[in-house]
LUMVO-612142 format. One record per atom (N, C-alpha, C, O): residue in three letters; atom name; x, y, z. Coordinates in steps of 0.001 Angstrom, whole numbers, plus 500000, padded with zeros to 6 digits. Atoms other than C-alpha are relative to their C-alpha. Last residue first. Layout:
<mizas>
{"ALA", "CA", {X, Y, Z}}
...
</mizas>
This chain:
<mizas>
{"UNK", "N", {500197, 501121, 499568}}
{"UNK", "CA", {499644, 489783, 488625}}
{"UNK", "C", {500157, 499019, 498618}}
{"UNK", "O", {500015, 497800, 498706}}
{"UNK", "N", {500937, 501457, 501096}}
{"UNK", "CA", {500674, 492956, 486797}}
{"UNK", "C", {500246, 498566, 500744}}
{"UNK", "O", {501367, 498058, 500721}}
{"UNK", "N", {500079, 501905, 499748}}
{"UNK", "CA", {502059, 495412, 489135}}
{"UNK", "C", {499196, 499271, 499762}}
{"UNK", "O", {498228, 498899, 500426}}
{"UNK", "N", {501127, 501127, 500009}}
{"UNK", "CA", {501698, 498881, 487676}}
{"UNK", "C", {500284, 498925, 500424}}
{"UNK", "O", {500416, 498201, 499438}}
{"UNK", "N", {501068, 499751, 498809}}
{"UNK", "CA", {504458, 501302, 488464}}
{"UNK", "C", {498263, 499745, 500388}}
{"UNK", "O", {497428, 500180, 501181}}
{"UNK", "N", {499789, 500916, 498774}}
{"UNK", "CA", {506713, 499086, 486191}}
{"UNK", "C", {499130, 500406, 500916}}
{"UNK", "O", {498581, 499564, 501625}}
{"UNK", "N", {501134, 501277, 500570}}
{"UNK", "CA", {506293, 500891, 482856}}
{"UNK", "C", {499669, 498694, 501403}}
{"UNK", "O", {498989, 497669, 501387}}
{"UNK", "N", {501622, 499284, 499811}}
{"UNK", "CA", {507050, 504636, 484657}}
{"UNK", "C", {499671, 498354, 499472}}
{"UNK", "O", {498575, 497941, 499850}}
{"UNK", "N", {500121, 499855, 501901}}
{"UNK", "CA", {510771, 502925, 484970}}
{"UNK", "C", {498476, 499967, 500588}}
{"UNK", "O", {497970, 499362, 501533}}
{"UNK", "N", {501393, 500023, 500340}}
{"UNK", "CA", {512412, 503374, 488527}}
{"UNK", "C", {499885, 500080, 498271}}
{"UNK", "O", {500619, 500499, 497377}}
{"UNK", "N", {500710, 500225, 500923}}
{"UNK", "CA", {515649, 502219, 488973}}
{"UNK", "C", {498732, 499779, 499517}}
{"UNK", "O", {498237, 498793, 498971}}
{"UNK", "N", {498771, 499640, 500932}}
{"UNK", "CA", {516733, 503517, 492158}}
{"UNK", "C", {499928, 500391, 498370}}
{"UNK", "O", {500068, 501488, 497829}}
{"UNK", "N", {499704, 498615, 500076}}
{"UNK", "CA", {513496, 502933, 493246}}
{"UNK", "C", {500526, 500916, 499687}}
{"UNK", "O", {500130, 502032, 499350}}
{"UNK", "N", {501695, 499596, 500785}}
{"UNK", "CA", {512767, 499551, 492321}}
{"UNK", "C", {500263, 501314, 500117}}
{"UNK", "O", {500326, 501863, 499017}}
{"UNK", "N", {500062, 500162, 501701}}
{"UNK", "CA", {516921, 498892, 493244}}
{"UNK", "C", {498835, 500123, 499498}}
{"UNK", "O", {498960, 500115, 498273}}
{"UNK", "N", {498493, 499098, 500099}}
{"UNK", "CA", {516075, 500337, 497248}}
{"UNK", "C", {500366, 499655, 498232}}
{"UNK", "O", {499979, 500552, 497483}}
{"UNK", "N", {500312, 498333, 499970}}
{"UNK", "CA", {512940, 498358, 497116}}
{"UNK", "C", {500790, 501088, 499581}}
{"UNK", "O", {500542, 501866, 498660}}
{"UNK", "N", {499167, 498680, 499731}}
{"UNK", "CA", {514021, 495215, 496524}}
{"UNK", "C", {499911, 501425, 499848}}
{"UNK", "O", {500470, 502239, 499112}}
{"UNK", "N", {499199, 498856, 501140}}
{"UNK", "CA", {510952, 493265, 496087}}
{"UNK", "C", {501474, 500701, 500908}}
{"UNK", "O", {501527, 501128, 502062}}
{"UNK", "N", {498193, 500419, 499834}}
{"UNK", "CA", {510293, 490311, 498325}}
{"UNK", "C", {500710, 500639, 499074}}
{"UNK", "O", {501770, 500318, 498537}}
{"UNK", "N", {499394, 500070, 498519}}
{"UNK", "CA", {506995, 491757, 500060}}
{"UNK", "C", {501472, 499353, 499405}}
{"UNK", "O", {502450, 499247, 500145}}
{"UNK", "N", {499645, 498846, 499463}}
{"UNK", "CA", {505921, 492714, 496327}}
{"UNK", "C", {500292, 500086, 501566}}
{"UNK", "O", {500334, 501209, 502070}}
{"UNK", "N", {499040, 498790, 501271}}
{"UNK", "CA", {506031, 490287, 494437}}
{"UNK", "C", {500425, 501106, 501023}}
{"UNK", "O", {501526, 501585, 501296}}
{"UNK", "N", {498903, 500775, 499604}}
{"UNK", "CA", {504763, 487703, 497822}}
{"UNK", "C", {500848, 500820, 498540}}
{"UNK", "O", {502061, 500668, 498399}}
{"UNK", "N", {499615, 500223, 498771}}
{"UNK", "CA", {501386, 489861, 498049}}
{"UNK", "C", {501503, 499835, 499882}}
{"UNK", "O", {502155, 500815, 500242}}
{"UNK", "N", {500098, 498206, 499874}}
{"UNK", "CA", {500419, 490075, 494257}}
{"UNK", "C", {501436, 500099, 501240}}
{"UNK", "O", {502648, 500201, 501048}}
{"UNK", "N", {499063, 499510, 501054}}
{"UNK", "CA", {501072, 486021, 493661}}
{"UNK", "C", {500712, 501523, 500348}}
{"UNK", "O", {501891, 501862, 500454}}
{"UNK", "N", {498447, 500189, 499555}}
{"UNK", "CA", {499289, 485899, 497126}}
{"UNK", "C", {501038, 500055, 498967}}
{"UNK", "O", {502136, 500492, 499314}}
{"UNK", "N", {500134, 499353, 498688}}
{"UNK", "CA", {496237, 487968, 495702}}
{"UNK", "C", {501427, 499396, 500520}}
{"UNK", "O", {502423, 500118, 500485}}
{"UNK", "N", {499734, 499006, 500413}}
{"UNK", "CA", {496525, 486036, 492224}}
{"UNK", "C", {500149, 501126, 501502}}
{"UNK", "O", {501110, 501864, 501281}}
{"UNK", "N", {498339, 500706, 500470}}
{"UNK", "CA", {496441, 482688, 493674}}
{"UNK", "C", {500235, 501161, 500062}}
{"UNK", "O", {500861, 501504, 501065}}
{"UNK", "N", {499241, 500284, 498768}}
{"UNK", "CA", {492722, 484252, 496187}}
{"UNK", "C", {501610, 499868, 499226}}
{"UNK", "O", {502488, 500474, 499841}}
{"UNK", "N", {499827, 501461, 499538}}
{"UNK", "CA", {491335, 485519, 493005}}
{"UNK", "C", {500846, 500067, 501126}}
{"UNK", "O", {501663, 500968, 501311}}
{"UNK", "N", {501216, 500226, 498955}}
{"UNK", "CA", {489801, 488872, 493079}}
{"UNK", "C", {499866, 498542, 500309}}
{"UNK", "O", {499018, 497899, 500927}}
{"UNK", "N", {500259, 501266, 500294}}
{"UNK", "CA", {493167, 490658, 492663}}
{"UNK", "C", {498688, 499826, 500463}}
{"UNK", "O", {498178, 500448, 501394}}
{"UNK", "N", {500636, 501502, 499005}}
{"UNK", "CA", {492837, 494310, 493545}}
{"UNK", "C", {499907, 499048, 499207}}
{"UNK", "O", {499235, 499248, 498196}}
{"UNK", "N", {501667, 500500, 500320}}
{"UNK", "CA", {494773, 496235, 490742}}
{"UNK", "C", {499364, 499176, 500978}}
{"UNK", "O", {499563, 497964, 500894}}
{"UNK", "N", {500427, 501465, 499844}}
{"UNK", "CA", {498050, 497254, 492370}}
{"UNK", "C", {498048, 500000, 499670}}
{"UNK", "O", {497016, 500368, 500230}}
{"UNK", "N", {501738, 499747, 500221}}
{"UNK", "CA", {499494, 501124, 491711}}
{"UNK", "C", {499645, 498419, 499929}}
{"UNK", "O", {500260, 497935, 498979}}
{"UNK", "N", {499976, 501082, 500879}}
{"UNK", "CA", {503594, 501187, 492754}}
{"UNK", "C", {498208, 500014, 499717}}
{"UNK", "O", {497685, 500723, 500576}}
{"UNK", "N", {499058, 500303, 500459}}
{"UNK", "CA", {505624, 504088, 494459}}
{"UNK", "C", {499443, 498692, 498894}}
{"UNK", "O", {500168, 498243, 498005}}
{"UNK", "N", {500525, 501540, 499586}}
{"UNK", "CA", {502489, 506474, 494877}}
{"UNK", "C", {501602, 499527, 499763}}
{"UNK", "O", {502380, 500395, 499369}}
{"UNK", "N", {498847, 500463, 499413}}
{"UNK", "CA", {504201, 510358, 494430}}
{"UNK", "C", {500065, 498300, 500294}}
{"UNK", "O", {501084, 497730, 500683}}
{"UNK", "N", {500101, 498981, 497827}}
{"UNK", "CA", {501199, 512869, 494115}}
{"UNK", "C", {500855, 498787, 500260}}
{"UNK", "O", {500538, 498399, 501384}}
{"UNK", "N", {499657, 498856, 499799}}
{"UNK", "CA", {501934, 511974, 489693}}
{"UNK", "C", {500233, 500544, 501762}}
{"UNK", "O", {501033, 501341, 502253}}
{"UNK", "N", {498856, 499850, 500432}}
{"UNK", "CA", {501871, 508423, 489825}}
{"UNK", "C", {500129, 501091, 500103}}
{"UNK", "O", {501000, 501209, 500965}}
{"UNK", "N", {499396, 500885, 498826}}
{"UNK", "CA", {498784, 508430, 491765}}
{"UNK", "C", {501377, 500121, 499430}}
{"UNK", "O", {502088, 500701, 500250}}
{"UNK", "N", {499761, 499094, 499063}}
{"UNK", "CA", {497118, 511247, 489104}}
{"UNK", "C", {501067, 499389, 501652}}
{"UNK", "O", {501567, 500078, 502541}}
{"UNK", "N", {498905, 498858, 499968}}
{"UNK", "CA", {498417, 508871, 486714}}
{"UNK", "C", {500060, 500774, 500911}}
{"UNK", "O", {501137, 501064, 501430}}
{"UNK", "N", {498739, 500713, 499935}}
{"UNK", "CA", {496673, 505705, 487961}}
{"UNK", "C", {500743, 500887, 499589}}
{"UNK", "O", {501867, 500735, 500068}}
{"UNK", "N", {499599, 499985, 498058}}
{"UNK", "CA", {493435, 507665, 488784}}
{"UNK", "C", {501354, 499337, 500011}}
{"UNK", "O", {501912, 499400, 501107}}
{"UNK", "N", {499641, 498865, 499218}}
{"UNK", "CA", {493420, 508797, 484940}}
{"UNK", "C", {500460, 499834, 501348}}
{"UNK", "O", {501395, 500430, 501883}}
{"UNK", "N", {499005, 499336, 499896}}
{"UNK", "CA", {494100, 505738, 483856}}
{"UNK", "C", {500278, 501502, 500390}}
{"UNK", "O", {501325, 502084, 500673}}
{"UNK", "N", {500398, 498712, 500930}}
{"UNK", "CA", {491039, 503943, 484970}}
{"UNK", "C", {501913, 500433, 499932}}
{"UNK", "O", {502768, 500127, 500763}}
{"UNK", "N", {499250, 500407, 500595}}
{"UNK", "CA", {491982, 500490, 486614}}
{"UNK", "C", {500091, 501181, 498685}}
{"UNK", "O", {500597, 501090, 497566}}
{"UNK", "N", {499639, 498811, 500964}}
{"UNK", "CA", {490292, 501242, 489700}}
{"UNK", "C", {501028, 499626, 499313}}
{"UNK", "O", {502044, 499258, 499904}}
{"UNK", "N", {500929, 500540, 500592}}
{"UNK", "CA", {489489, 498384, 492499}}
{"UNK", "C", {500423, 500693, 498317}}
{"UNK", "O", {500678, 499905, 497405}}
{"UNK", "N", {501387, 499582, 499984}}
{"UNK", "CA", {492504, 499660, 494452}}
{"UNK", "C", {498666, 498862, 498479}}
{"UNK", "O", {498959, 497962, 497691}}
{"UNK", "N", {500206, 502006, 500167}}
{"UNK", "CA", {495955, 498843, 495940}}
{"UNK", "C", {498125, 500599, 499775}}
{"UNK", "O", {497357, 501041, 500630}}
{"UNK", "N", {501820, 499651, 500432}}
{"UNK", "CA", {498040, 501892, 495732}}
{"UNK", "C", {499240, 498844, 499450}}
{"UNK", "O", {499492, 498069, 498527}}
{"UNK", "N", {500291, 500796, 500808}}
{"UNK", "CA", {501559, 500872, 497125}}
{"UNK", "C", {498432, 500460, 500181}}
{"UNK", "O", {497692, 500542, 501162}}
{"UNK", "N", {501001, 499758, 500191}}
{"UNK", "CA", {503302, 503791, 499247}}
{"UNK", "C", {499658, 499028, 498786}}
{"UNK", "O", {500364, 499207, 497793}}
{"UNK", "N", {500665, 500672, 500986}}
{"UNK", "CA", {506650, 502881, 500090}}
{"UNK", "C", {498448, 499699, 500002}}
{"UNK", "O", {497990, 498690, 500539}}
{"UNK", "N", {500640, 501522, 499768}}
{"UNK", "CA", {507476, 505182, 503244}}
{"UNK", "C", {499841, 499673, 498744}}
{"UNK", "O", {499631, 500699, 498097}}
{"UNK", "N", {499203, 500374, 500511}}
{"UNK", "CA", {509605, 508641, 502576}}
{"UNK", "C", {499837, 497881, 500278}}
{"UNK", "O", {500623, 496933, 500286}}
{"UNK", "N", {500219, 499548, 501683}}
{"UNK", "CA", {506981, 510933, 503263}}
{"UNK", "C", {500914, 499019, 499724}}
{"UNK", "O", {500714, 499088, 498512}}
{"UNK", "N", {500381, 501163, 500936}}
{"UNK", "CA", {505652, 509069, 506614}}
{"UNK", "C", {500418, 500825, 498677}}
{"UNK", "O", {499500, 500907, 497861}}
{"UNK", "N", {499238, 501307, 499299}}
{"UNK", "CA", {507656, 510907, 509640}}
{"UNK", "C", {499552, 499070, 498244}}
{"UNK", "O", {500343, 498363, 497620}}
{"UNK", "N", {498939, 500249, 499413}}
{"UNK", "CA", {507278, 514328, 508429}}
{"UNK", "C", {500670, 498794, 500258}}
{"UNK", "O", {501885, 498597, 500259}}
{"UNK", "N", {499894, 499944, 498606}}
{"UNK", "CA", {504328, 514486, 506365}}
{"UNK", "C", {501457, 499563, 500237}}
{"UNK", "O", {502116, 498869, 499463}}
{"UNK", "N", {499231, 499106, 499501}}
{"UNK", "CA", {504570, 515845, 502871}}
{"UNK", "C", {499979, 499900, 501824}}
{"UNK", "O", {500209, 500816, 502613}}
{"UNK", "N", {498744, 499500, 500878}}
{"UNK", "CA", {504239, 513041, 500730}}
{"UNK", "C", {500672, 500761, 500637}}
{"UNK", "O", {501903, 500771, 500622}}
{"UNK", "N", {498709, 500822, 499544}}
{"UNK", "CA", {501670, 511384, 503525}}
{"UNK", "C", {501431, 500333, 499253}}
{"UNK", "O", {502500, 499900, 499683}}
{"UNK", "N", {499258, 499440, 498326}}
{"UNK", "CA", {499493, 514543, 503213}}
{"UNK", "C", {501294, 498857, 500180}}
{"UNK", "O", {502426, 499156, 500561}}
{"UNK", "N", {499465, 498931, 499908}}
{"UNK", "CA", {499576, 513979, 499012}}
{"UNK", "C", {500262, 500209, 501273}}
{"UNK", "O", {501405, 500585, 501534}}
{"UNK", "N", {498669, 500319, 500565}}
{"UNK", "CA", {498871, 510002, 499379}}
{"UNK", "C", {500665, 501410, 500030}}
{"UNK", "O", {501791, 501370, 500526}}
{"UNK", "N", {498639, 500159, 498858}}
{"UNK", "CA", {496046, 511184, 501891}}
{"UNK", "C", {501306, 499436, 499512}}
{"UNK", "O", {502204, 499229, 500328}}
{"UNK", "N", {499566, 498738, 499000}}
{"UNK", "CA", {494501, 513188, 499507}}
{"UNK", "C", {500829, 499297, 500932}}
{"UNK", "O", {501919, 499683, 501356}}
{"UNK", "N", {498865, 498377, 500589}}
{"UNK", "CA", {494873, 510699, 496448}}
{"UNK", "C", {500253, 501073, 501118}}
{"UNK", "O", {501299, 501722, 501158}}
{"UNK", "N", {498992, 500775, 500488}}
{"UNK", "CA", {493353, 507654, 498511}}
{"UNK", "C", {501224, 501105, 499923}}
{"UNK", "O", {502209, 501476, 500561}}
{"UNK", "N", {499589, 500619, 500503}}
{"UNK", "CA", {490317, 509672, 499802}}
{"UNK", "C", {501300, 499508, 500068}}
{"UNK", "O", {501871, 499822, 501113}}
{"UNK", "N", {499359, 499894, 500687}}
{"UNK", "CA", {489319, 510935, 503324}}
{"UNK", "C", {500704, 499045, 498720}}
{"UNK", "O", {501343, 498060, 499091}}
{"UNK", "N", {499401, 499072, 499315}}
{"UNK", "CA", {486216, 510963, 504788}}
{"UNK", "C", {501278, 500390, 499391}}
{"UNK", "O", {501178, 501522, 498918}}
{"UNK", "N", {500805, 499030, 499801}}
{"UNK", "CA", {484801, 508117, 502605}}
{"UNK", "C", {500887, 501412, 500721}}
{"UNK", "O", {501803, 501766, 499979}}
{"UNK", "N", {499793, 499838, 498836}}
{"UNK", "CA", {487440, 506047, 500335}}
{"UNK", "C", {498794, 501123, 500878}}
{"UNK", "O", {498527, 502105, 500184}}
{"UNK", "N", {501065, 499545, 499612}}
{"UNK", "CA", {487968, 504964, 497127}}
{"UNK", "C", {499184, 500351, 501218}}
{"UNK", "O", {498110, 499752, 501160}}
{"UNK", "N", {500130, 499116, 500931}}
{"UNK", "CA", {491754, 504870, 496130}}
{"UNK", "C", {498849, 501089, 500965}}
{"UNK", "O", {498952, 502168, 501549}}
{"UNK", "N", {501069, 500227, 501182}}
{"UNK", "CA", {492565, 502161, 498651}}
{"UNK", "C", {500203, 501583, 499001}}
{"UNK", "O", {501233, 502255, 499029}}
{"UNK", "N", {500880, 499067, 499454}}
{"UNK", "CA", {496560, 502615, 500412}}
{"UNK", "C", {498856, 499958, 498535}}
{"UNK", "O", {499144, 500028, 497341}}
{"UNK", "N", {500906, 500615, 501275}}
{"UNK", "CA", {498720, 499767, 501194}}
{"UNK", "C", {498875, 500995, 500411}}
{"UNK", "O", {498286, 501143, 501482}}
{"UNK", "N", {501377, 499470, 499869}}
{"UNK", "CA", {501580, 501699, 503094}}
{"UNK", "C", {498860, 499489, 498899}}
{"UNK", "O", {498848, 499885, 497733}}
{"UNK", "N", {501165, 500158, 501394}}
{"UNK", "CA", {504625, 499317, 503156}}
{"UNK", "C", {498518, 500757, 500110}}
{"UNK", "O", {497584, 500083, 500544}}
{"UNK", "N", {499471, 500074, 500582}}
{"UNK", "CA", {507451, 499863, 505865}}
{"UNK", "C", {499356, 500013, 498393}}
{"UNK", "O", {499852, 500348, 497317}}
{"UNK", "N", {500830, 501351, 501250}}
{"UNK", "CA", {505232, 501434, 508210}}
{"UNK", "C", {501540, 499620, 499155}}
{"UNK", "O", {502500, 500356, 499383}}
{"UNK", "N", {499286, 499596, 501152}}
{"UNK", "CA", {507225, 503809, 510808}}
{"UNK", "C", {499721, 498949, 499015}}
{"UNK", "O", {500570, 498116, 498699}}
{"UNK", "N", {500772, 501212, 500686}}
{"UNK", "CA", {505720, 503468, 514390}}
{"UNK", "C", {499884, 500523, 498463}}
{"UNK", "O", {499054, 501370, 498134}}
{"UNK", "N", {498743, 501453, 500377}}
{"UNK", "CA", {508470, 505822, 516230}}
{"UNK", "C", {499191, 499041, 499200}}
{"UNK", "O", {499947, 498171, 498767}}
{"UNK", "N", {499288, 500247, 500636}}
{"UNK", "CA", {505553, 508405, 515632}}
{"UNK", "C", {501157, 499438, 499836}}
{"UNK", "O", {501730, 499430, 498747}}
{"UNK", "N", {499236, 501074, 499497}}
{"UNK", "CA", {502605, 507278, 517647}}
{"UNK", "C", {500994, 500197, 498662}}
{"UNK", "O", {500803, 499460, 497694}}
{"UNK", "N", {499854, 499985, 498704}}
{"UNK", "CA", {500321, 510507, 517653}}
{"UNK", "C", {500667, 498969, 500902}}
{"UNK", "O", {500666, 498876, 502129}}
{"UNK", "N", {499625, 499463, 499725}}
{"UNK", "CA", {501228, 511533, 514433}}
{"UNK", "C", {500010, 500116, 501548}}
{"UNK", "O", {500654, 500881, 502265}}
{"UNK", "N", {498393, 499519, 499901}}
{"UNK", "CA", {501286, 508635, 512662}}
{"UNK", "C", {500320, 500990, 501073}}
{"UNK", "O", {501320, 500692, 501726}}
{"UNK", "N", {499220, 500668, 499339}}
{"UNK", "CA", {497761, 507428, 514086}}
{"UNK", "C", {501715, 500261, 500259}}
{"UNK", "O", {502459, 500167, 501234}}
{"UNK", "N", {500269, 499822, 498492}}
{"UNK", "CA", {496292, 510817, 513098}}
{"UNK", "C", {501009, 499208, 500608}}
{"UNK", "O", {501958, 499687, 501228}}
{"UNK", "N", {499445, 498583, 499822}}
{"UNK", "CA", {497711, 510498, 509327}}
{"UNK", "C", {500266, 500088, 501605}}
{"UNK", "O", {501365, 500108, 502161}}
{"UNK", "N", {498043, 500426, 500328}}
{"UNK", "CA", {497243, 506367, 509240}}
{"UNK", "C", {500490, 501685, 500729}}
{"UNK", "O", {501184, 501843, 501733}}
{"UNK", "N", {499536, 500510, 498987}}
{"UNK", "CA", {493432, 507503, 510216}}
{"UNK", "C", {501359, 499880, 500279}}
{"UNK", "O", {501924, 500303, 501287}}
{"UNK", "N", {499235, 498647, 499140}}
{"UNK", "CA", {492819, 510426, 507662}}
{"UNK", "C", {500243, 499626, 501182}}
{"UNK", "O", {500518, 500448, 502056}}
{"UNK", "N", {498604, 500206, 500106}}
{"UNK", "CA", {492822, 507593, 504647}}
{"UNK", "C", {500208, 501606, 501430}}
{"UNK", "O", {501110, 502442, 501484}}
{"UNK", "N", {500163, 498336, 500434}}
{"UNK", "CA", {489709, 506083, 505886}}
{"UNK", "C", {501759, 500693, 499769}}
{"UNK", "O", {502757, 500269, 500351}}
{"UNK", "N", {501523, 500298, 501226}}
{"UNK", "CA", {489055, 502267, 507076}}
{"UNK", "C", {500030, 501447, 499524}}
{"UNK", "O", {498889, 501903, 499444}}
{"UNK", "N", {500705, 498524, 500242}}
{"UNK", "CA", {492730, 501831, 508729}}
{"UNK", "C", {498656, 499982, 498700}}
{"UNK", "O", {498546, 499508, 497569}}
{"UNK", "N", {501250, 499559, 500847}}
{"UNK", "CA", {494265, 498379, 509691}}
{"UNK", "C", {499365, 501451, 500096}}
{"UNK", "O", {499121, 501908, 501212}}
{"UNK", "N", {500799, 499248, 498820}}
{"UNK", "CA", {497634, 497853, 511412}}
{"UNK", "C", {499082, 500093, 498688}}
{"UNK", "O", {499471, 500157, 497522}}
{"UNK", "N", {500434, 499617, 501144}}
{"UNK", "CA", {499771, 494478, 510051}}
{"UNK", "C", {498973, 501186, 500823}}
{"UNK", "O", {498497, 500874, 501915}}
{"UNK", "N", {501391, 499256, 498954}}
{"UNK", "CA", {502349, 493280, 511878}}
{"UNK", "C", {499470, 500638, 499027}}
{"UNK", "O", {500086, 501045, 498042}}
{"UNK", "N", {500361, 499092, 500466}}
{"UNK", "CA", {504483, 490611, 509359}}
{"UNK", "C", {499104, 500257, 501218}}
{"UNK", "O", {498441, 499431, 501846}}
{"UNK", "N", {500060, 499390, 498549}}
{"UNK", "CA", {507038, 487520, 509694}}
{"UNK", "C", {499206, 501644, 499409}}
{"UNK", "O", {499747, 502276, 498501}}
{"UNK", "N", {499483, 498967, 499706}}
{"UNK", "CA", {506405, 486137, 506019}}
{"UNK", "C", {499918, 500726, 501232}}
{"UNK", "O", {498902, 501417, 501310}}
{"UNK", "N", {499145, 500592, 498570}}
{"UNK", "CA", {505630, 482672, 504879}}
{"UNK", "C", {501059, 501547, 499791}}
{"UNK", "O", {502035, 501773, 499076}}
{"UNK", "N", {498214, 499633, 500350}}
{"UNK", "CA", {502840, 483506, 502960}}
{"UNK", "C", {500559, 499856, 501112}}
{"UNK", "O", {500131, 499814, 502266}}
{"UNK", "N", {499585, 501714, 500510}}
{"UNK", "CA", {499005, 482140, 503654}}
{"UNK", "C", {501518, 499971, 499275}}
{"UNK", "O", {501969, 499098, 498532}}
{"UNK", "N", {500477, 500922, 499400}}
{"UNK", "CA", {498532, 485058, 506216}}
{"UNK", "C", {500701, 498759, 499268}}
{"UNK", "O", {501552, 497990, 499714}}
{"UNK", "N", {498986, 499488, 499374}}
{"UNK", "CA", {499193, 488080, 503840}}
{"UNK", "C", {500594, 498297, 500624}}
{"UNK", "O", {501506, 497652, 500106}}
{"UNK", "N", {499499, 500487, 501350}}
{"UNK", "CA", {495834, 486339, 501136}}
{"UNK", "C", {501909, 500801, 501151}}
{"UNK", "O", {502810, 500673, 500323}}
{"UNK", "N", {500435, 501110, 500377}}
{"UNK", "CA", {493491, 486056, 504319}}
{"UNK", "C", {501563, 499569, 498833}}
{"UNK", "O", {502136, 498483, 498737}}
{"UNK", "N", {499432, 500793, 498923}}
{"UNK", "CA", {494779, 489298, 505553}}
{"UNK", "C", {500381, 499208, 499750}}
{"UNK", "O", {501599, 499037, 499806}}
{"UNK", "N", {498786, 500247, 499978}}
{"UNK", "CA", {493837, 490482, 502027}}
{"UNK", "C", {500889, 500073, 500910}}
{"UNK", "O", {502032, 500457, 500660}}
{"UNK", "N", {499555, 500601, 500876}}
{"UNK", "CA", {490564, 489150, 501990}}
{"UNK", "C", {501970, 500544, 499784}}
{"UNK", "O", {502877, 499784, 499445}}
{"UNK", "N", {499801, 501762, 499828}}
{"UNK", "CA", {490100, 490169, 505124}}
{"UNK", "C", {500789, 499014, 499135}}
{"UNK", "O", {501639, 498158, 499377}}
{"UNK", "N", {498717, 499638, 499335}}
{"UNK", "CA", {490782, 494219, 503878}}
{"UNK", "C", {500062, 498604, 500817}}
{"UNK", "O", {501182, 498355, 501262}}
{"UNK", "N", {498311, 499815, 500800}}
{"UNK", "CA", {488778, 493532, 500942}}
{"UNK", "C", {501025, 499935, 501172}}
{"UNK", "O", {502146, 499479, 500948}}
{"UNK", "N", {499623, 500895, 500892}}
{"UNK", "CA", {485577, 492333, 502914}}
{"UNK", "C", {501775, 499588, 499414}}
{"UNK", "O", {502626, 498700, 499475}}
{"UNK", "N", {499320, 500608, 498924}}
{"UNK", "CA", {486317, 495633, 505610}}
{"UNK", "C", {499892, 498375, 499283}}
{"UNK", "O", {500800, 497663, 499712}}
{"UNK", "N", {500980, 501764, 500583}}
{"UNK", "CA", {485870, 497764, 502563}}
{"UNK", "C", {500577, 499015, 501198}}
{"UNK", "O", {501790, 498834, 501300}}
{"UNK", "N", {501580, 499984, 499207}}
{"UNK", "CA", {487163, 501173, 503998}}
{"UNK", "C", {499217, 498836, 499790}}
{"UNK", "O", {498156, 498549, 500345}}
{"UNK", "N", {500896, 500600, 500759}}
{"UNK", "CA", {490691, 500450, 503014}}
{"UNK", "C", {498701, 500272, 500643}}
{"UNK", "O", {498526, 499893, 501801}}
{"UNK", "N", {500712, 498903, 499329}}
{"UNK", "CA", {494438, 501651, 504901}}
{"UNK", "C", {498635, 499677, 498394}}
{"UNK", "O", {498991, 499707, 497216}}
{"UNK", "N", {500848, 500507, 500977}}
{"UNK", "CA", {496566, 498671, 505133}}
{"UNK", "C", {498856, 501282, 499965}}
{"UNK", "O", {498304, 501525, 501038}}
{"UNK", "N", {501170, 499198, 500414}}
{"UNK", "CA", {499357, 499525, 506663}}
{"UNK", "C", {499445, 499882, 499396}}
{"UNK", "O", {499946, 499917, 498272}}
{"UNK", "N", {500691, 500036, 501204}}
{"UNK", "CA", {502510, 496801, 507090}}
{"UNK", "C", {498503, 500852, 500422}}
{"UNK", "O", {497850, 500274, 501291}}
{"UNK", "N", {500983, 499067, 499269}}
{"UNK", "CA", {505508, 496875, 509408}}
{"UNK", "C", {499294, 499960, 498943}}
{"UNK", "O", {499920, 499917, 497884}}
{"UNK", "N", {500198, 498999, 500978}}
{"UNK", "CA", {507559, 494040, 507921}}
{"UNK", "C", {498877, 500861, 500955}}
{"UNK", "O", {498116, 500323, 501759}}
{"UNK", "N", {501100, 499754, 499866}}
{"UNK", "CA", {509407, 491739, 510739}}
{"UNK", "C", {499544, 501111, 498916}}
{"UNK", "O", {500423, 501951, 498724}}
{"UNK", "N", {500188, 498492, 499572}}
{"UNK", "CA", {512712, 490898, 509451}}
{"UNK", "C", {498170, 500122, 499990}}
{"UNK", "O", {497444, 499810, 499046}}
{"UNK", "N", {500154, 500327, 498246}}
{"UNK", "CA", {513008, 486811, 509163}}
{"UNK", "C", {499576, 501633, 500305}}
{"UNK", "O", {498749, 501730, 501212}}
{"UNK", "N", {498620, 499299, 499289}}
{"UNK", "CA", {512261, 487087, 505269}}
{"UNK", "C", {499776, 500259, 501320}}
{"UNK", "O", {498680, 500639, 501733}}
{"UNK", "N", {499683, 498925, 500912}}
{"UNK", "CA", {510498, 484937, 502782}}
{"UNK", "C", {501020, 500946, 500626}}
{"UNK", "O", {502148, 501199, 500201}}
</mizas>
């Protein structure tokens, strides 16, 4: 898919989900480091105490203990090193309120957990060979869902 290593954040308290989508990273042909976080006030800490380490993709849950989804999508908006990362909201939640308030504190894309393995690398391989820079450019509010 592409020789450039992807820095990839996975930030999930379900340590199931966060296999399962190793499991579903893994069976793509994509050079990728991947750092794991079970709370969203780890990524924060980690950023700040290793900041040359600059995610390219923040996969961030909703539901979360210590810190939710939505709070740490707002600190990462306004942190220094991570406001300008691609934030993909990858959650169980298909409510529309939690998918606006994510659109609203800045998310760049909202992902329904797949619970099939196809659908999981379908997910995966959309969105590791997106053009970011033209998704962004040309954002359209009907797109910040990714429909498997």
């Amino acid at each position: 898919m592409t020789d450039k290593k992807l820095i990839l954040w996975l930030v999930d308290d379900d340590e199931d989900d966060r296999s399962f989508f190793i499991e579903g990273l893994e069976s793509l042909d994509v050079n990728f480091e991947l750092r794991e976080f079970a709370n969203g006030k780890e990524p924060l800490c980690f950023s700040d105490a290793n900041s040359d380490i600059i995610p390219d993709i923040i996969f961030l849950d909703l539901n979360m203990p210590v810190m939710n989804g939505t709070e740490c999508l707002e600190l990462i908006r306004s942190h220094k090193t991570l406001k300008n990362v691609i934030v993909a909201m990858y959650s169980t939640s298909s409510s529309g309120l939690d998918i606006q308030c994510c659109y609203e504190k800045g998310a760049n894309l909202y992902v329904i957990k797949p619970n099939r393995f196809q659908d999981l690398k379908n997910c995966m391989q959309k969105i590791l060979s997106m053009n970011w820079s033209d998704f962004l450019c040309n954002f359209q509010r009907e797109h910040f869902i990714l429909k498997v």
